[in-house]
MINU-86960 format. One record per residue: residue in three letters; x, y, z of N, C-alpha, C, O, CB in turn. Coordinates in pm, whole numbers, plus 50000, padded with zeros to 5 digits. Glycine has a CB too. Layout:
ALAXYZXYZXYZXYZXYZ
...
//
This chain:
UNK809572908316654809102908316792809872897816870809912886316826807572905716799
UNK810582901316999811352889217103809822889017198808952897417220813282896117219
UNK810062872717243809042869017323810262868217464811272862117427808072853417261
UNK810322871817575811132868917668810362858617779809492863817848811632882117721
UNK810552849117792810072845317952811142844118039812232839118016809302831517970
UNK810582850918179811032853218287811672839618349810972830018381810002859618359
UNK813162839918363814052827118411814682828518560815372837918600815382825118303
UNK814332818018627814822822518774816592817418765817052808318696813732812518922
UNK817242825618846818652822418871818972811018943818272811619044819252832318935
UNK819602801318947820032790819030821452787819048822032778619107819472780018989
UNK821782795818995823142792819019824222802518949824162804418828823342778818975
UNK825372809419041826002818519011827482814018981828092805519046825802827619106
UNK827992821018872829462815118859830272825518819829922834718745829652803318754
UNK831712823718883833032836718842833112843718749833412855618748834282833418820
UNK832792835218643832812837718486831702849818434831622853518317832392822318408
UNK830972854318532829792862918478828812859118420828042866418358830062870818404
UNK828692843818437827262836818380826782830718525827332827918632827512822518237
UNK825472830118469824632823418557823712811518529822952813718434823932832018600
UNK823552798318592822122789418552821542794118579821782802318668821662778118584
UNK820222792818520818892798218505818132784518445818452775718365818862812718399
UNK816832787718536815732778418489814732787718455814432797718520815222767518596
UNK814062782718318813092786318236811962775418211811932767018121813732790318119
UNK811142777518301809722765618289810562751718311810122740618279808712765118096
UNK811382753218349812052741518351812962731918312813262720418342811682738518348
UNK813392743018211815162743218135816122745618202815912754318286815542753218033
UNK816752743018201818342751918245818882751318158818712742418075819392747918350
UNK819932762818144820662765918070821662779418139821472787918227819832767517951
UNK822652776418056823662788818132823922804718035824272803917918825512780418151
UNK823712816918096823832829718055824482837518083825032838318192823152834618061
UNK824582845317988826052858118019825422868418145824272864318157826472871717834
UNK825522874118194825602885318293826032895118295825892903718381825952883918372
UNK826992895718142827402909118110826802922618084827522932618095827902907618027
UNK825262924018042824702927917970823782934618115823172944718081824282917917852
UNK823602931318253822752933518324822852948318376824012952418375822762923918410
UNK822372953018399822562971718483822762967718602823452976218659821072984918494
UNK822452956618689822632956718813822942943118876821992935218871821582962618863
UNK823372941418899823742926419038822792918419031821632922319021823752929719220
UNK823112906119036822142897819018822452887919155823532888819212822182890818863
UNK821192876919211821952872019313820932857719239820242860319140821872879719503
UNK820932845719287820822836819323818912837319391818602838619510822162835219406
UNK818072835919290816272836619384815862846719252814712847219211816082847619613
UNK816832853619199816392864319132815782861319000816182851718934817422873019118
UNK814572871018948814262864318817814522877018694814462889318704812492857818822
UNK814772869518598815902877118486814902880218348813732878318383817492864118432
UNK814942882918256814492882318124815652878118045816752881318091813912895218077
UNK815612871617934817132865417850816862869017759815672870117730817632850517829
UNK817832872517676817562878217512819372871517430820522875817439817342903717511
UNK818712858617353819932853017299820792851617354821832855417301820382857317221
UNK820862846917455822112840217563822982850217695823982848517764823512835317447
UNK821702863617680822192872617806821282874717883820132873917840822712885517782
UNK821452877317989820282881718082819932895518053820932900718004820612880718235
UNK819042903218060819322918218005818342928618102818382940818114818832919517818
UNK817392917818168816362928918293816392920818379816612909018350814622934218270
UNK816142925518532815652921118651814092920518665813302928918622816212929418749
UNK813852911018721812172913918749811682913318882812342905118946811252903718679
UNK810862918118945810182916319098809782901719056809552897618943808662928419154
UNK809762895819157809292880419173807922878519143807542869919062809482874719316
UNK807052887019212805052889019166805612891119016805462881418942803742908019251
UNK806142901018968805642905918811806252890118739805512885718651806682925118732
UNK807272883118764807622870518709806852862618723806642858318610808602865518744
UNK806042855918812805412843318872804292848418789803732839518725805222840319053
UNK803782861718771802262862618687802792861518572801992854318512801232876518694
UNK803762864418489804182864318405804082850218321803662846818211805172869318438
UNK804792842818457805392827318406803372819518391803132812918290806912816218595
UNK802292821418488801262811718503800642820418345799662814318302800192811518685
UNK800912829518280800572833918169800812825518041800102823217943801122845118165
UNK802072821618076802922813717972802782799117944803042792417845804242814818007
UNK802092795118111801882779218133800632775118060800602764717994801712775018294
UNK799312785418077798182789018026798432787517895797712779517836797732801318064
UNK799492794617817799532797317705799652782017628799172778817519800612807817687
UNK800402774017716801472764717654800152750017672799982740817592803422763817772
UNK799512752017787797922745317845797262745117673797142735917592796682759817996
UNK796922759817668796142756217536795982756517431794992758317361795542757517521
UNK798052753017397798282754417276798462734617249798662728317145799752766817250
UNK798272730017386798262717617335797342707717318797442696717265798912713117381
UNK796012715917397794662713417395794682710617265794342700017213793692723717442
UNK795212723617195794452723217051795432716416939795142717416820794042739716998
UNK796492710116980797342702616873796452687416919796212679416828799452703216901
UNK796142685217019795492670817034794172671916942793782662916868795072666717207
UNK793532684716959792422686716850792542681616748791762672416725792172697916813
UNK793492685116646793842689316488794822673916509795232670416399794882709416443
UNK795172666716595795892652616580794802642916556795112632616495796772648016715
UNK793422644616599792372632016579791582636016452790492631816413791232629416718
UNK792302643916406791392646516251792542633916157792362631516037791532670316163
//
């Protein structure tokens, strides 16, 4: 199973890669792999160092407060299991 989270574009370059921020990573990706144009605002899915879908901005942003949630109370519960 790939888990993808939705990465916004920030920055476009000649080379066919793009920065992208992911919760707050950056990191740089191929663009080879996309069906369609990508611009700069746009939010992507990445799979091992390519971008590979476009997403509407609503279906990303619900996507992403899914993930924040996720990440909220996965650390709730490591502070749990740390005071044992």
């Amino acid at each position: 199973m790939c888990l993808a989270i939705p990465s916004k574009v920030v920055e476009l370059y000649d080379d066919g890669t793009a920065l992208v921020d992911t919760l707050g990573v950056r990191r740089k990706v191929s663009l080879e792999l996309m069906p369609e144009p990508v611009e700069v605002g746009d939010y992507v899915l990445i799979h091992v160092g390519f971008a590979i879908q476009k997403l509407d901005e609503e279906e990303a942003l619900k996507s992403l407060e899914l993930f924040e949630e996720i990440i909220e109370e996965m650390e709730k519960e490591e502070e749990y299991y740390e005071k044992d």
